[in-house]
C-alpha positions in Angstrom: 0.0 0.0 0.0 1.2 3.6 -1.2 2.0 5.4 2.6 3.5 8.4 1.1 0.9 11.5 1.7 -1.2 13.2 -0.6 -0.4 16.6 -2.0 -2.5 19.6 -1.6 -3.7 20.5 -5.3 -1.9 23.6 -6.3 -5.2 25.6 -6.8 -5.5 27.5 -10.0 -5.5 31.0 -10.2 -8.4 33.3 -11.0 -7.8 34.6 -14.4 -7.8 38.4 -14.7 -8.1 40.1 -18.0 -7.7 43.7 -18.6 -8.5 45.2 -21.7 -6.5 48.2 -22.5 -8.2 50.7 -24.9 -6.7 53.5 -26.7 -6.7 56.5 -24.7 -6.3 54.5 -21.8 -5.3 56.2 -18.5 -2.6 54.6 -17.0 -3.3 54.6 -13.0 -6.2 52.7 -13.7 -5.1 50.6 -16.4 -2.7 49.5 -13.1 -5.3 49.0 -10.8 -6.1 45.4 -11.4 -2.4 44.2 -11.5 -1.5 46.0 -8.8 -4.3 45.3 -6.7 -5.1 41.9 -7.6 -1.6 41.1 -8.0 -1.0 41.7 -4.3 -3.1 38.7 -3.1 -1.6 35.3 -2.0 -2.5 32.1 -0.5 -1.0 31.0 3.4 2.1 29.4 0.8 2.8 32.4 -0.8 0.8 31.3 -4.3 -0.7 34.3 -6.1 -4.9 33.8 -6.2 -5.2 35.8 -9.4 -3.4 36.2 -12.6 -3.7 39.5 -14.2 -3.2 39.2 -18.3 -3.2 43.2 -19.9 -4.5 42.7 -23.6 -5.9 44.8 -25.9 -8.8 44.0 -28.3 -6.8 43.2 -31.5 -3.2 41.8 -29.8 -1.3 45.3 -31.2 -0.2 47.8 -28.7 -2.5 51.4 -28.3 -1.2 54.7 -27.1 -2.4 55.7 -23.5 -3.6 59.0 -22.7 0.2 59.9 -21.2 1.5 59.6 -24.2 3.5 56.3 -24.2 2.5 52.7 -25.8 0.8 50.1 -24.2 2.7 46.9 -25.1 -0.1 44.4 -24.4 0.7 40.8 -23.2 -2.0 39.2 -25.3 -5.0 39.8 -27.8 -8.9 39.1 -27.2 -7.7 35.3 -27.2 -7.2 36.7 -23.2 -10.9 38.2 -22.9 -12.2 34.7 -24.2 -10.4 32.7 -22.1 -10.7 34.8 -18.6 -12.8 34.3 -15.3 -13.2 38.0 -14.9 -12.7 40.9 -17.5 -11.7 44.2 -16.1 -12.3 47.5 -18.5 -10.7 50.8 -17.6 -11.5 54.5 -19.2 -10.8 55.6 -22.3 -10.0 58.9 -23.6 -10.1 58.5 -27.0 -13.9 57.2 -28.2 -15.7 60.6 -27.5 -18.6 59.0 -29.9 -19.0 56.6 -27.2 -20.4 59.7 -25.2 -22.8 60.3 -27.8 -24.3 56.7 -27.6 -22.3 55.8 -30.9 -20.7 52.1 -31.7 -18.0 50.5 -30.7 -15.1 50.4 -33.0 -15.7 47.0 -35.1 -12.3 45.2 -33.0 -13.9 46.3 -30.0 -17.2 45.1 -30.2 -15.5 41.7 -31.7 -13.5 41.7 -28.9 -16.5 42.0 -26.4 -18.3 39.7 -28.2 -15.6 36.6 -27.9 -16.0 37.3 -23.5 -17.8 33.7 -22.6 -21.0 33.8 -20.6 -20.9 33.4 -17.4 -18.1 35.6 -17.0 -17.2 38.6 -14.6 -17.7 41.9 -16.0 -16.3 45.2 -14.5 -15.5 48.4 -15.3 -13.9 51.6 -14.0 -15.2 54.9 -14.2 -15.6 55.5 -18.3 -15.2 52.0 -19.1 -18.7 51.9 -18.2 -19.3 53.5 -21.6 -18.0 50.7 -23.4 -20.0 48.0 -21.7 -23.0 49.9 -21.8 -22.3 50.4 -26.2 -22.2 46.7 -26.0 -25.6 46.4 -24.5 -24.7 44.7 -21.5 -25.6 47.6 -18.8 -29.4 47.5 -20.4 -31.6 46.9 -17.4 -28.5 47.0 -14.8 -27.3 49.0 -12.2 -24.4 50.4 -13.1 -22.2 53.7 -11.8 -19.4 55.7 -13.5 -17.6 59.1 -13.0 -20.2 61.2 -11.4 -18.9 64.4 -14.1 -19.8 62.1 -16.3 -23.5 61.2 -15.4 -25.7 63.6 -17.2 -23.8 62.9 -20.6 -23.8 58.8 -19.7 -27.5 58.7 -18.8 -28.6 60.7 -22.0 -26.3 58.1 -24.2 -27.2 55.3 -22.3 -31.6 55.6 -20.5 -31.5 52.0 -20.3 -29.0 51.8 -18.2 -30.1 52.5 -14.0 -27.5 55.1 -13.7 -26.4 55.9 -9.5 -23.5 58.5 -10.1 -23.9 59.2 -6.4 -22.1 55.5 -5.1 -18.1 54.4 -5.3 -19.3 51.3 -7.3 -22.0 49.0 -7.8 -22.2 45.7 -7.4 -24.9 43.4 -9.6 -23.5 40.3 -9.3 -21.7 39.2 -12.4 -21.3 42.9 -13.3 -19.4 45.5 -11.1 -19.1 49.0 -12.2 -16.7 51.4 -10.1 -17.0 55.4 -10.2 -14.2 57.1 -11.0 -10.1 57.0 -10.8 -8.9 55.2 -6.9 -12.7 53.8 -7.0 -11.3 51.2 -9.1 -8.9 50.4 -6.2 -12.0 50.4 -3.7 -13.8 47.8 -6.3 -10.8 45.4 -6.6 -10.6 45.1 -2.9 -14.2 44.3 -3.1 -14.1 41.8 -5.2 -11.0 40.2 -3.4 -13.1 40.3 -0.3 -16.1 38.5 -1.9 -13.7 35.9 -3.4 -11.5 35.3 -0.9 -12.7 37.0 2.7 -11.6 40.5 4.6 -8.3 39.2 5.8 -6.8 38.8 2.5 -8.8 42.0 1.0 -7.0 43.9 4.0 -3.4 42.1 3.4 -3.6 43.4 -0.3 -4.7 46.9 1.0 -1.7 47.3 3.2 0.4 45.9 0.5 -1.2 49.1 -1.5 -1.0 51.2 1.4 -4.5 51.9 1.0 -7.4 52.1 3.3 -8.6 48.7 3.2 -12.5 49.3 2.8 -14.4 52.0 2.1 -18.3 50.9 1.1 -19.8 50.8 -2.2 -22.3 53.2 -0.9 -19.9 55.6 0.1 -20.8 59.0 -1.4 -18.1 59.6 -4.4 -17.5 62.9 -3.3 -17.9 65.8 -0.4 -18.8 68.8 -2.0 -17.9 71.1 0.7 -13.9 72.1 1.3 -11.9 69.8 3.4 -11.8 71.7 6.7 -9.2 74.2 7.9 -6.6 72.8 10.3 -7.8 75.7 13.0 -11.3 73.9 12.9 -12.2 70.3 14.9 -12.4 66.9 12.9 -13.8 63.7 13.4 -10.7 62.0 12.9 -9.2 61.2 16.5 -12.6 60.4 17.3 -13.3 57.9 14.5 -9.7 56.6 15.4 -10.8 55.9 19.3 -14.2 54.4 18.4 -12.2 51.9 15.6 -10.7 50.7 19.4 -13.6 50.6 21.6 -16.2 48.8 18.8 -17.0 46.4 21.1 -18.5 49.2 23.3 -22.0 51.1 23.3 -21.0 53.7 21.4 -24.0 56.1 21.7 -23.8 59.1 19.4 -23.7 61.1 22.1 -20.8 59.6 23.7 -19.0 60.0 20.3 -19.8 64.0 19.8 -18.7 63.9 23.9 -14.9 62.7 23.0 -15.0 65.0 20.3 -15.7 67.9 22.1 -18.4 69.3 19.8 -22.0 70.1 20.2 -24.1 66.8 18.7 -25.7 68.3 15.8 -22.1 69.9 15.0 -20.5 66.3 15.6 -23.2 64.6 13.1 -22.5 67.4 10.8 -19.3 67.5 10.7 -19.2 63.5 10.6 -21.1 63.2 7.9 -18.9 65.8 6.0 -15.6 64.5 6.2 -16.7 60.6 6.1 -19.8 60.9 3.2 -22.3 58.7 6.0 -23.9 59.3 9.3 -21.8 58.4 12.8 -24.3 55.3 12.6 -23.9 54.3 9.1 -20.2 54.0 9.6 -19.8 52.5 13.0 -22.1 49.2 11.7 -19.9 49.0 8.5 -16.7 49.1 11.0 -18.1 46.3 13.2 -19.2 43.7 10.5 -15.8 44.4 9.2 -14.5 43.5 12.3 -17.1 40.6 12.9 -15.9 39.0 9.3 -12.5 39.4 10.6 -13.5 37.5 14.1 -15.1 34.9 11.9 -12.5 34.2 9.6 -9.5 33.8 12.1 -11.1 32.9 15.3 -13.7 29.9 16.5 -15.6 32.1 18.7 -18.8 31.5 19.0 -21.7 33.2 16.8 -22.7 35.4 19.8 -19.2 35.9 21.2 -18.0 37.1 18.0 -21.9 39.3 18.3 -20.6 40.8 21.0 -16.8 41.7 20.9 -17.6 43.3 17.6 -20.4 45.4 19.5 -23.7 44.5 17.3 -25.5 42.7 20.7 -26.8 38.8 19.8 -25.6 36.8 17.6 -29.3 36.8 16.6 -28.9 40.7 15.6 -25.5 39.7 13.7 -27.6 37.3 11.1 -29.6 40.2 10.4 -27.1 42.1 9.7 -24.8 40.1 7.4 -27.5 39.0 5.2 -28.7 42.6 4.6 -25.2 43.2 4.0 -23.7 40.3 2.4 -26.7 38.0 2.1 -24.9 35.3 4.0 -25.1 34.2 7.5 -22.6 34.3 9.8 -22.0 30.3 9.7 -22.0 30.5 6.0 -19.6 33.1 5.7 -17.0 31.1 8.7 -17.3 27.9 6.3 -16.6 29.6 3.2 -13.5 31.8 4.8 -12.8 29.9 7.9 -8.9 29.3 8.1 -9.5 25.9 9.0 -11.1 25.7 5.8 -10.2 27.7 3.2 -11.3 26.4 -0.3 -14.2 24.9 -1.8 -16.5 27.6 -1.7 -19.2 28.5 -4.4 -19.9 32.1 -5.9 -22.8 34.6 -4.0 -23.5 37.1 -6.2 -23.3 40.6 -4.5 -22.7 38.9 -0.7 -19.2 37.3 -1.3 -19.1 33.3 -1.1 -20.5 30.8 0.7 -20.8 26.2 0.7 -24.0 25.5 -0.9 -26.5 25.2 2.2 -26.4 22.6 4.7 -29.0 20.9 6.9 -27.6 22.6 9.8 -27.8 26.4 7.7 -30.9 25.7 5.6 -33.2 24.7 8.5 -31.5 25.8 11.5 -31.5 28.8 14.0 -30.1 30.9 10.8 -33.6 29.9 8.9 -35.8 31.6 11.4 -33.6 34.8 11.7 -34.4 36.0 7.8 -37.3 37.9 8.2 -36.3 39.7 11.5 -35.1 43.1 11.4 -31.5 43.9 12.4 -30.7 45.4 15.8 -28.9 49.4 15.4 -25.5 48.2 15.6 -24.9 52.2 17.3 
C-alpha cells in the first residue's frame, strides 16, 4: 500500500483580464495588477493572474503619451474568469451613444458567458455600447452622469455610489474607486483578511463601502477647525462598546448636531452608518481567524446577539454568519461557491438551511450604534 501523503492540489488561479483601450489612463489601467496582484494564498501562491491585452493583440497609445505593449490579444478576454475595463479617452462618440469600434465590439463579443464583468469609471461607456448595462445597475464618474445617462436611458444610472455591485457585473466610479472595487471583489472571493493584506500591501485604506458617497462637495476643513478623525480613530478601538452618538460627539468635544454634521462631511455617512460597517468588518475578521462562538463574535464586535449579527450580514452580504465562517474559515479555506453581490459561501447545509439561521431571515437587524 502507497503510505506516502497526498499533495494539496496547487489551486488554480483566478484569471484576470484587462482590456487596454486606446486612450487609456494609466493609473487605472494599473489597478487590477496592482491590486489583484498583491493577493496570496498562506504558501505564498498568487490567487489571481492578471493578463493586460488589448482587443486586436497590437499595442494602443495611452492617454500619457506612451504605448501600451499588451501581453495578449482578445484570445485573453475569451479565455478569462473575470474581465476588467478601464476608461478611455479616445472614443468621444461613445459619449454620444455611438458604436463600438468593429475590434472592440469583436472583442467583447468573444467574453464567454458566465463571465465577470467590471468596469472603472468610463469603461462603463463601453460596456453599456455593447448592451450589457441595459436593465442593470451600473455607476461611472459622477462628471460624467448627465452625458452617460442621455447616451445610455437604459441603463439605472447611480452617479452618487463608489461602485455598484450586480453580481456578475461591477461598475466602479471614478479614478482610486477602481482600487475600492478590486478590494471588493478580493473580499467577496477570498474573505476581509486577504482584502486587508492586499490593502496594506497598496497602502490603501482597506474598505471603504460601495455606498460611500463619491464625493464631499464642501472644502476639506481648515486645520484651525475640529475633525472627526481622533474620534473615528478611538471608536475603531472601543467597537465592542456602546458607542451612543452622544458619547462620540462627547470625545469629540463638539455640540451633537455639530458632531453629526461635521461626521457626515468628512466621512460621506452618518456616525451610525459608519460604526455598523466598522463592526461587521470586524465581525468578518473575528469569523475568519477565530472559532468564537456566533454570539461571542456578536458581542466583541459590539452588534448585541448573535441573533442581531444574522440580520445584519444578510442585509449586507446576504450570508449568515456560519456561511460566511465555512466559506472563509482558516481551517477551511477552499471549496467555496460564488454569491452574487454577498461574497461566497458552501451551498446550504442541513444545519444552515433549517437551523436557528432559517428563522432569523425575516427579523429586522438590531442598530449596531
Amino acid at each position: 500500500m502507497d503510505e506516502r501523503p497526498l499533495r494539496t492540489p496547487t489551486p488554480t488561479p483566478h484569471r484576470v483580464a484587462v482590456l487596454a483601450l486606446p486612450g487609456v489612463p494609466p493609473f487605472e489601467l494599473g489597478i487590477p495588477s496592482r491590486v489583484f496582484g498583491s493577493v496570496q494564498d498562506d504558501e505564498g501562491r498568487p490567487l489571481y493572474e492578471v493578463t493586460v491585452c488589448t482587443a486586436d493583440g497590437t499595442p494602443v497609445l495611452s492617454d500619457a503619451g506612451f504605448v501600451v505593449q499588451p501581453a495578449a490579444g482578445p484570445e485573453a478576454l475569451a479565455a478569462a474568469d473575470t474581465v476588467v475595463v478601464p476608461p478611455t479617452h479616445a472614443m468621444p462618440e461613445l459619449g454620444r451613444g455611438g458604436p463600438l469600434p468593429p475590434e472592440v465590439a469583436a472583442a467583447i463579443a468573444g467574453i464567454q458567458p458566465g463571465t465577470r464583468l467590471v468596469s472603472i469609471c468610463s469603461g462603463s461607456y463601453v460596456l453599456a455600447a455593447a448592451g450589457l448595462l441595459d436593465g442593470r445597475p451600473a455607476t461611472t464618474h459622477w462628471n460624467l452622469a448627465p452625458e452617460f445617462r442621455q447616451a445610455y436611458p437604459e441603463v439605472k444610472l447611480d452617479e452618487d455610489v463608489l461602485f455598484v455591485d450586480d453580481g456578475d457585473v461591477l461598475t466602479s466610479a471614478g479614478v482610486a474607486a477602481g482600487v475600492d472595487l478590486c478590494l471588493h471583489m478580493i473580499r467577496r472571493d477570498h474573505g476581509a483578511a486577504a482584502a486587508n493584506r492586499a490593502a496594506r500591501m497598496c497602502v490603501v485604506p482597506p474598505w471603504r463601502d460601495g455606498g460611500q458617497a463619491q464625493f464631499i462637495d464642501r472644502p476639506v476643513p481648515e486645520p484651525t477647525l475640529a475633525t472627526t478623525t481622533a474620534t473615528r480613530a478611538w471608536a475603531l478601538e472601543h467597537l465592542g462598546e456602546p458607542l451612543t452618538l452622544a458619547r462620540l460627539a462627547e470625545h469629540a468635544r463638539m455640540s451633537l448636531r455639530s458632531f453629526t454634521r461635521r461626521f457626515r462631511d468628512e466621512v460621506g455617512m452618518t456616525p451610525v452608518q459608519w460604526l455598523t460597517a466598522q463592526r461587521l468588518e470586524l465581525a468578518k475578521q473575528l469569523l475568519e481567524t477565530t472559532d468564537l462562538p456566533i454570539d461571542l463574535v456578536a458581542h466583541r464586535a459590539g452588534i448585541g446577539s448573535g441573533n442581531s449579527l444574522r440580520a445584519h450580514m444578510r442585509t449586507a452580504f446576504g450570508v449568515s454568519p456560519a456561511a460566511y465562517r465555512r466559506a472563509f474559515g482558516a481551517s477551511d479555506p477552499v471549496g467555496a461557491v460564488y454569491v452574487p453581490g454577498g461574497g461566497s459561501a458552501r451551498p446550504a447545509s442541513r444545519e444552515e438551511g433549517h437551523g436557528e439561521d432559517d428563522g432569523e431571515r425575516n427579523r429586522q437587524a438590531e442598530p449596531a450604534g
